[in-house]
N, C-alpha and C positions, 0 to 999 in steps of 0.2 A: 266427141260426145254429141248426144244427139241436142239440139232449140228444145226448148222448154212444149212440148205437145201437149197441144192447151184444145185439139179437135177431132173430127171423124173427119181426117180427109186422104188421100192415097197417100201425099207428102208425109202426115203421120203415122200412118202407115209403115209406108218403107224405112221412114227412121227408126223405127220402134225395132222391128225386124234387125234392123243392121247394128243396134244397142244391143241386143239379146246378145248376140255371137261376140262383141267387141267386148261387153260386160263378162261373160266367159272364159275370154281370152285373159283378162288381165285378173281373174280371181285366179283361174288354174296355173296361171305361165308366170306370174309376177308375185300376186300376195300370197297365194297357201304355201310357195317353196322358201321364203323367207321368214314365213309368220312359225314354220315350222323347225329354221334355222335357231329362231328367238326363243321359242317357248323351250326348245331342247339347253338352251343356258343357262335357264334357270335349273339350281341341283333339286327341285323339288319335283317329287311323283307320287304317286299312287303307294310306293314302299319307301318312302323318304319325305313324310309328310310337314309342312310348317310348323315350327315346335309352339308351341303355347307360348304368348308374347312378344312373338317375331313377329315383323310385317310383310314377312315372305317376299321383298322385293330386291330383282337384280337389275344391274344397268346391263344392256350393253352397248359399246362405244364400235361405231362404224365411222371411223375418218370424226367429222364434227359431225354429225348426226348421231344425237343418243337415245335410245327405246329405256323404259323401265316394265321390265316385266316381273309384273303382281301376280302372284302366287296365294291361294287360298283354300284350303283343305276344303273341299265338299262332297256330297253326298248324293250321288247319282238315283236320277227317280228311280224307286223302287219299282218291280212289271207289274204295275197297279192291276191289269187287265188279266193276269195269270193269278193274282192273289184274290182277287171278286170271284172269278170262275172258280178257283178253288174253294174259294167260300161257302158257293153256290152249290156244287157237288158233296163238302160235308151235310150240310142242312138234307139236301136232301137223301142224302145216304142215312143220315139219322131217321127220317119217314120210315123209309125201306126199312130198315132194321127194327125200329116201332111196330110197322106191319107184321113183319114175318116175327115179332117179340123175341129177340136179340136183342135190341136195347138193355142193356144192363143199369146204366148212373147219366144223371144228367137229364135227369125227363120228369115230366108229371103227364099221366093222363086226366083231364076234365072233358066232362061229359063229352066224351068217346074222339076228344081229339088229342093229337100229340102237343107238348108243351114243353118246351127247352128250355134250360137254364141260359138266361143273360149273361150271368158272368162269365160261363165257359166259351160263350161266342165271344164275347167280347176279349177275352185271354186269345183265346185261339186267333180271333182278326187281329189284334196288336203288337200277340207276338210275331206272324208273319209277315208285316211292315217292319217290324223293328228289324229280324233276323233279316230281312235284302237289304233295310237300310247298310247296314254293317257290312256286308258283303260287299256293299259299291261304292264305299269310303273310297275320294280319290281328290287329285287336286284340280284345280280351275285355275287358268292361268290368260290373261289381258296384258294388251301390248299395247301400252301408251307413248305416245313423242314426248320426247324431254326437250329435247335441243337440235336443233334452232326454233326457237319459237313458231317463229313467221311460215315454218314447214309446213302448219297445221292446216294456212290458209293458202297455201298453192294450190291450184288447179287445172291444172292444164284442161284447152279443149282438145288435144291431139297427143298423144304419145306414143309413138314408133316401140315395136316390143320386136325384139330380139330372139328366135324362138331357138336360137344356137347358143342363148347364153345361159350361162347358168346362176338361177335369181336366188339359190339358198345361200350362197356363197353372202357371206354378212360383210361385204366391201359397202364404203360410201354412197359408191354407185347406187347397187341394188336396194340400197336404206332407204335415198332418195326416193327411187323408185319404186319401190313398195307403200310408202305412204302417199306419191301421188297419185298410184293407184287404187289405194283406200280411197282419194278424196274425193277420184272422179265418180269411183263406184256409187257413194253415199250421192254425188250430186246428178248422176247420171239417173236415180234411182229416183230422186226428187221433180224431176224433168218431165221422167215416163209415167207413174205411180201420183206420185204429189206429197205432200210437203203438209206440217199442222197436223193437227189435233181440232174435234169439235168442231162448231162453227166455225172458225179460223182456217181451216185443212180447205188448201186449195189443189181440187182434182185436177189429175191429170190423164193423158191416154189411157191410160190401162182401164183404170176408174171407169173415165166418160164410156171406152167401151160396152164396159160389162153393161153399165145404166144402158143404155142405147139397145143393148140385144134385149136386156129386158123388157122394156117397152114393146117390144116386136113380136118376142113372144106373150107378152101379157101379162107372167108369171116368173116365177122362179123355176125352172127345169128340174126334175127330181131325173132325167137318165140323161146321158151325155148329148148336147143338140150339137148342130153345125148352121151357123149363119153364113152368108155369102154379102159381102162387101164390092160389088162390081164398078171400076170405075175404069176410067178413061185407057189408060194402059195395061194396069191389074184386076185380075178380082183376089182378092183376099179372104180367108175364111175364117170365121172365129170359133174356134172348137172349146167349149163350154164343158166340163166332164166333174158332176158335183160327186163327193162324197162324204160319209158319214163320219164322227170321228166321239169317241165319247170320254170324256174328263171321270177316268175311275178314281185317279185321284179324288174329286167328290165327292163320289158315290161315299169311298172307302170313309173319309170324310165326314157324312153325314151318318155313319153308322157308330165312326168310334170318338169322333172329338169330344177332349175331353170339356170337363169344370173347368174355370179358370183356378188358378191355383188359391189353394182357400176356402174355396166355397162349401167344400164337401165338410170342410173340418169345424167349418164354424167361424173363421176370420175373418173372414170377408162375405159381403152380403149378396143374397142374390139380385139381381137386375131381372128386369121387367122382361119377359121375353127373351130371355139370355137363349143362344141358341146352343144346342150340345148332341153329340152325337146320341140314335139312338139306344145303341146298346146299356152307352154311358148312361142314359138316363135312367133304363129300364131297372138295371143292375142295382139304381141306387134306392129306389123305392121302398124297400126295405126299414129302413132306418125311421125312427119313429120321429113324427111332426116334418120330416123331411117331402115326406109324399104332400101332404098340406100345402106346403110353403110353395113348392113348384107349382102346384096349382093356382095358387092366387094370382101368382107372379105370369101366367099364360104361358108357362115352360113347359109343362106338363098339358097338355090339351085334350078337349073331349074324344077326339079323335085316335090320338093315339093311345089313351084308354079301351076307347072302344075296339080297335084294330089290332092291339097284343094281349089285349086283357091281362094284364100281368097281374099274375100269382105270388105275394109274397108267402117263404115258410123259412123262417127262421131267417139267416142273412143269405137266405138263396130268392131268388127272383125267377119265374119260370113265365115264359110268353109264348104266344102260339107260333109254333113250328112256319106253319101256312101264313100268318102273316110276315113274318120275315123274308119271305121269298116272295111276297107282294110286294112288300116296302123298297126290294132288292130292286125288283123289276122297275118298280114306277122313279126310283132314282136313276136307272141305266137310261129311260126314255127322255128325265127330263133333266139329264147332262149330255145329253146328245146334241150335237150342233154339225150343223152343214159347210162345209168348205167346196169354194167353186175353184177346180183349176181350170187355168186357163193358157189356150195356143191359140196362134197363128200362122196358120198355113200359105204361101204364096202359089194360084194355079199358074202353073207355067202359060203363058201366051200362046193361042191356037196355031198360029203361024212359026211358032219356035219347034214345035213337036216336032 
């Protein structure tokens, strides 16, 4: 394992580099063919789900080394990113069909714009989370050390890997071996990366890097840069490559969360700024003294009055078509967040070529 890389110097450098490949080595060759051995002994899957009351956990015993593998029915993200877009193409397939008056149910026109029932968007987005939720019901399953305790804190700084052996095979050996190469990984990772939370979080190379190219360039790079680190026997190159990434989970989020439970029915009161998706909200306005109350409380705000102008008629709610697809838009912009990856490169030596 590489010293704790606490700088910008070639020595850090080259440790870093030679972590990468050695950190690789023992997640591909050592931990994924064992962890893979464990999680297949537990009898739970995706068609053999933890019964209601069980604690879904199995041991298994390798020599005196024992794993417990937890088992836990879950629910795999739904394609947030396919079900927004889909969302996005109903609305506007409803315009289009308003236009060309095909529109049949589910509309009001006000003064000369198209105006869509809340509730039906809001059916229609909810039931499409809920139908993938059900689709990708499956289980989750964690490999903890039981025994020998003191396992947990081994760590080797060197450990010889064997590339002829075979690590799923759930011998004592490989048990051993598998969790000192969890251990080193998590501290190898601490070394290069760093360690804490908040104030507390002490950088390490990777971090210092990134900070360091920033300052160089001035900014944060919005297309892929290349720095050049020149020193004594290497130059090294820090290849920078950001990219966009957006939480439709969110979006999808901020359209349909619900009330807390109660609220709608009367048992429970509302809170001050309670925040709720939305559709949810739009849908509920209907209901008499209800429209009121969200307003006091800053639930309901000027804005979003102003921006869906919702239309109650009877216990339908109808809001503008066009701002829907505004609201859509300004949630996708501002769940978008920037991720930087990050390489580096070693130029081979002129006199090596």
């Amino acid at each position: 394992m590489p010293p704790p890389l606490d700088g910008i110097t070639e020595e850090c450098f080259r440790r870093y580099c030679i972590w990468e490949g050695d950190r690789r080595d023992l997640q591909r060759t050592v931990v994924d063919p064992f962890a893979e051995t464990a999680k297949d002994s537990s009898p739970y899957n995706e068609f053999n789900q933890v019964p209601e009351g069980e604690n879904g956990e199995t041991e298994l015993r390798c020599g005196s080394v024992t794993f417990v593998i937890s088992a836990k029915n879950t629910t795999s993200r739904p394609p947030y990113e396919d079900i927004v877009n889909g969302f996005r193409r109903h609305v506007l397939g409803l315009e289009e069909s308003w236009r060309e008056e095909t529109l049949r149910k589910g509309f009001r026109t006000f003064e000369g714009e198209l105006y869509v029932s809340a509730g039906d968007l809001l059916s229609r987005l909810s039931g499409h989370v809920q139908m993938a939720k059900e689709e990708r019901a499956g289980v989750g399953k964690e490999i903890t050390l039981l025994s020998p305790p003191e396992l947990a804190g081994e760590t080797p700084e060197f450990m010889p890997i064997d590339y002829s052996r075979y690590y799923a095979a759930s011998s004592e050996y490989n048990a051993r071996a598998f969790q000192h190469a969890r251990n080193m990984i998590a501290e190898g990772n601490a070394r290069t990366v760093g360690r804490g939370r908040g104030e507390e979080r002490i950088h390490m190379f990777e971090e210092l890097l990134f900070d360091d190219s920033l300052q160089v360039l001035g900014e944060a790079p919005e297309t892929t840069v290349q720095l050049d680190y020149p020193f004594e026997h290497l130059t090294f190159t820090h290849v920078i490559r950001p990219s966009k990434s957006v939480s439709y989970a969110d979006v999808v989020a901020l359209l349909i969360k619900p009330f807390p439970e109660g609220v709608e029915e009367g048992s429970k009161p509302l809170r001050k700024k309670m925040t709720t998706g939305d559709l949810v909200l739009a849908a509920s306005l209907w209901k008499e003294g209800f429209h009121e109350a969200l307003r006091e409380r800053a639930i309901l705000t000027v804005d979003f009055e102003k921006e869906y102008d919702p239309r109650a008629e009877g216990n339908e709610v109808y809001v503008k078509a066009s701002a829907v697809l505004k609201r859509l838009d300004r949630y996708i912009k501002e769940k978008t967040a920037t991720k930087y990856n990050q390489d580096i490169v070693v130029a081979i030596p002129r006199e090596l070529h």
